[in-house]
N, C-alpha and C positions, 0 to 999 in steps of 0.2 A: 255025728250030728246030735247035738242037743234035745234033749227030748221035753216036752212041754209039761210043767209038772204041775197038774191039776189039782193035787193031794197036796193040804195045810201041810210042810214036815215038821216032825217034831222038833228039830232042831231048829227052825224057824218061832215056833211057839215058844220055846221059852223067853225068847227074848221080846217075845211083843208082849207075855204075859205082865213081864217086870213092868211094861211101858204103858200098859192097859190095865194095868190089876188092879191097882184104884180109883175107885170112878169120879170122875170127878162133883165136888160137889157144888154143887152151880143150883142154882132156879133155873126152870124152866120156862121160861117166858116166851112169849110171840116172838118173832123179828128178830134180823140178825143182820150181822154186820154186812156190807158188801164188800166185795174185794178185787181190786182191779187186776190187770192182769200179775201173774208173777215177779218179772224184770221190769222194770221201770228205769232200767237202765240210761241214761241222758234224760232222761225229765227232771223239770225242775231246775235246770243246772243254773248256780248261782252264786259271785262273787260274796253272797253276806257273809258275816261275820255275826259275834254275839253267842249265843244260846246255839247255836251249830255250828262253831266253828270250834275245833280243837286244838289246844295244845300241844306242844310239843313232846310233852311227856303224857301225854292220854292216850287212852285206848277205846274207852268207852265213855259213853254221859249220858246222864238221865235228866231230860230236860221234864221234870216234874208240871210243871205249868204251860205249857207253851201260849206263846201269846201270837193271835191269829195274824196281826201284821208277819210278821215275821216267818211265822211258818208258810202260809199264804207264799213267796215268793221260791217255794222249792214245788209246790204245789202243780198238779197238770193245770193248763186254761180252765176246763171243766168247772175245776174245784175252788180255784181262787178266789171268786169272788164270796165261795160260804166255807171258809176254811175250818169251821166249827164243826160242819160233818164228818170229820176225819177223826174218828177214835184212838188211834196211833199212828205213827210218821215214823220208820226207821231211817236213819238216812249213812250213805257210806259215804266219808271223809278222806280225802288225800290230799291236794291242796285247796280244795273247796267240797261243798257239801252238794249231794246228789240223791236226791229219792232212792232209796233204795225199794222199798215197797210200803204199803199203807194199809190200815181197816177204815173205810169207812159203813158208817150208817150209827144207827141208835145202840148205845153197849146198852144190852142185860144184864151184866155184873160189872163192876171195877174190872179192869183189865188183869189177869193174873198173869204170877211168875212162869206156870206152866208157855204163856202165850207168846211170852220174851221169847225165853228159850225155845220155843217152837218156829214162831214167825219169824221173828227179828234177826234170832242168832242162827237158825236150820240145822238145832243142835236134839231135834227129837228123836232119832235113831241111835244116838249116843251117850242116851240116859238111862242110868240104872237109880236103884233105891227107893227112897221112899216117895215116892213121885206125887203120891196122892195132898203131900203139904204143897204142892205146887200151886194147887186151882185152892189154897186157903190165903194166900200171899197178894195183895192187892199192890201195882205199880201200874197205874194209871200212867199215861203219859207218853212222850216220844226219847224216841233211842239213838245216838249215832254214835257210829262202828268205825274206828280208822281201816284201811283199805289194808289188807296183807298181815294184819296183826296177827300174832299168834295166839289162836283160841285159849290156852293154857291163861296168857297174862288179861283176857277177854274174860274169862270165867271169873277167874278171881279178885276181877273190876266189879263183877256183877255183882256175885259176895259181898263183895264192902259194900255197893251200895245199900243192898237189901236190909244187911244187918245193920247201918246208920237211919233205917227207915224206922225198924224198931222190932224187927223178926230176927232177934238175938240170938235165934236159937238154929239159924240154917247152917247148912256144911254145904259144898259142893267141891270135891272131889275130883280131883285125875287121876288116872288108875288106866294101866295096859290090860287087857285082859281080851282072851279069845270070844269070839261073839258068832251068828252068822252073817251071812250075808246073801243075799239076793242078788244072783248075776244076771245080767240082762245082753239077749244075745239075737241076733237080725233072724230076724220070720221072713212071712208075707212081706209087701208093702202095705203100710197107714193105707186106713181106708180115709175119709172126708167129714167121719161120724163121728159128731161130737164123745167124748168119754167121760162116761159120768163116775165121780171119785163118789163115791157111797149117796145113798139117797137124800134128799132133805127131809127134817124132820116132819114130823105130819103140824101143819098148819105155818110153815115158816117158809117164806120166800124161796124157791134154788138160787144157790149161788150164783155170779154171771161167768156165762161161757168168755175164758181164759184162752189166749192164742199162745203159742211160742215152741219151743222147739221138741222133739220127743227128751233130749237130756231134761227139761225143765219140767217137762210131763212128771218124768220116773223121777224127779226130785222130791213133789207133791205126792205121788204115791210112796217113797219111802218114807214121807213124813205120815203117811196115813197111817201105814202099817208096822211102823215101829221098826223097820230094819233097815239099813243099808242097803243101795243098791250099786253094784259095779257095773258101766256101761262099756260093753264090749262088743259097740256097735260100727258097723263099715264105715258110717260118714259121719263120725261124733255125736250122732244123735242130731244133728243139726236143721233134718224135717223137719216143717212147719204142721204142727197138730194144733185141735181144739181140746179142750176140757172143761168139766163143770168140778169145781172141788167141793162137796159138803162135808167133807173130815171137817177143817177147823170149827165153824159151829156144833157141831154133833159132839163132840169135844169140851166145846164152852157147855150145854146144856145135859151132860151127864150121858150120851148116847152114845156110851163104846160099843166096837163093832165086833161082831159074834167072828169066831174062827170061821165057820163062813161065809160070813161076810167080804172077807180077806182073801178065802179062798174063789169066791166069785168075782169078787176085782181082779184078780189076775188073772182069772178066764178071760173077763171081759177086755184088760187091758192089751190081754194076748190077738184077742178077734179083733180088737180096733187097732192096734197099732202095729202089729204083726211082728211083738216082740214076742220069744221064749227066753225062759227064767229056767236055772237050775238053783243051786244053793250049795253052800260052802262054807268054811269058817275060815276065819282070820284074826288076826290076832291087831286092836288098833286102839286108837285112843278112846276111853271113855267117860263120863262124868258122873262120881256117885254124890245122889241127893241125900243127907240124912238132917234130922231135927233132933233137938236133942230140948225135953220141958214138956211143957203142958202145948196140944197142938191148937194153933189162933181159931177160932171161929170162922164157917164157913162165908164166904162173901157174898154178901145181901145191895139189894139195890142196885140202882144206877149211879153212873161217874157225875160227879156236878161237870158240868158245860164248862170251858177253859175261860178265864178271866177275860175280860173284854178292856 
């Protein structure tokens, strides 16, 4: 039987160090985005074309401007009628375009690179480098992802775009290399209590409580803590849990989380959802960030409001 491993391991630390060792450099300002739930899976669903719909030789698109008709129609009821409050739209493509998931409320800074690949792409446990030019790279705007694509030709979509933005100086890298990983393995049963993913910061909104499944759960916490997590649970995880996630702001506004921080999340996530974690290495894909020049300035301000 698996034993519950309450102690950060070392072998766990280094790879959150890579993912956490530069802080990011953001202002700190009030308010923060909201985020609805994780999947968003069938909202939104819609015949358009235009600005979200892909080609047949695409992978990915950065719809730099989005213009609120248009987005508006992938949008939940909720949000349609103020489509302006939606900070970013990822949306996943196969023969039409489907919310994938959203930031809404007021940005604190341009949206960064670090946010793409965090939110958009759920490629934050499989970044190494220099991570800290991430939150200096400003791409405002919405994202859409063909469905099944191979991350490899996704990354190096990314790349191009970046580098035609005018951050001439990015690399991002594929590379095998041994890493650990975070196994997650059946406890208790889920209790009904909500699970709070790290605190919010002091004077900013919590996040809103996120429903879905415990796999979607332990997806959010290994985006928090920087490591993969392998689910090797009885019933695919497919429990209905709550959650509150404040990693991604805490993130945006320079508040990375202490070792125990990490190590009190997986307490917590232990006693709420009555998973046990061991740790292991494996060997898998991963993406090293490097810059090469003078590093851009940190990112100031808010996004201008999308063209009407």
């Amino acid at each position: 039987m698996k034993q519950r491993l309450w102690i950060w391991s070392a072998i766990a630390c280094a790879a959150i160090s890579s993912y956490y060792g530069a802080r990011a450099l953001l202002n700190r300002a009030p308010g923060s985005p909201k985020r609805p739930p994780s999947s968003l899976a069938g909202v939104g669903a819609s015949p358009v074309s235009g600005a979200y719909a892909l080609g047949s030789d695409e992978v990915l698109r950065y719809v730099a401007n989005p213009r609120p008709e248009e987005r508006a129609k992938l949008l939940p009821p909720a949000l349609q009628a103020n489509p302006t409050r939606v900070i970013s739209l990822t949306v996943e493509w196969s023969d039409r375009p489907i919310a994938k998931s959203m930031e809404i409320g007021i940005p604190v800074v341009p949206r960064s690179l670090r946010a793409v690949l965090t939110h958009s792409l759920d490629l934050a446990p499989r970044l190494t480098g220099e991570l800290g030019v991430l939150d200096r790279i400003a791409v405002p705007g919405d994202w859409v992802v063909r469905k099944g694509a191979q991350l490899d030709a996704v990354v190096s979509e990314l790349e191009r775009i970046v580098r035609n933005l005018g951050y001439s100086g990015i690399r991002i890298a594929p590379q095998d290399a041994a890493g650990p990983v975070i196994i997650a393995y059946d406890g208790a049963p889920a209790s009904e209590s909500v699970l709070r993913i790290f605190a919010a910061p002091e004077g900013v909104e919590p996040a809103p409580v996120e429903s879905g499944t415990i796999a979607q759960c332990l997806d959010a916490i290994s985006a928090a803590v920087g490591v993969p997590i392998r689910k090797q649970l009885s019933d695919d995880g497919e429990h209905c849990v709550l959650w509150e996630n404040n990693a991604p702001i805490r993130v945006q506004l320079g508040l990375l989380p202490t070792d125990d921080d990490r190590q009190s999340l997986l307490q917590e996530t232990s006693a709420t959802l009555g998973v046990l974690f061991d740790f292991d290495l494996e060997v898998r894909r991963q993406w090293r960030v490097d810059w090469e020049g003078a590093l851009p300035p940190p990112l100031r301000g808010k996004t201008p409001p999308p063209p009407k």
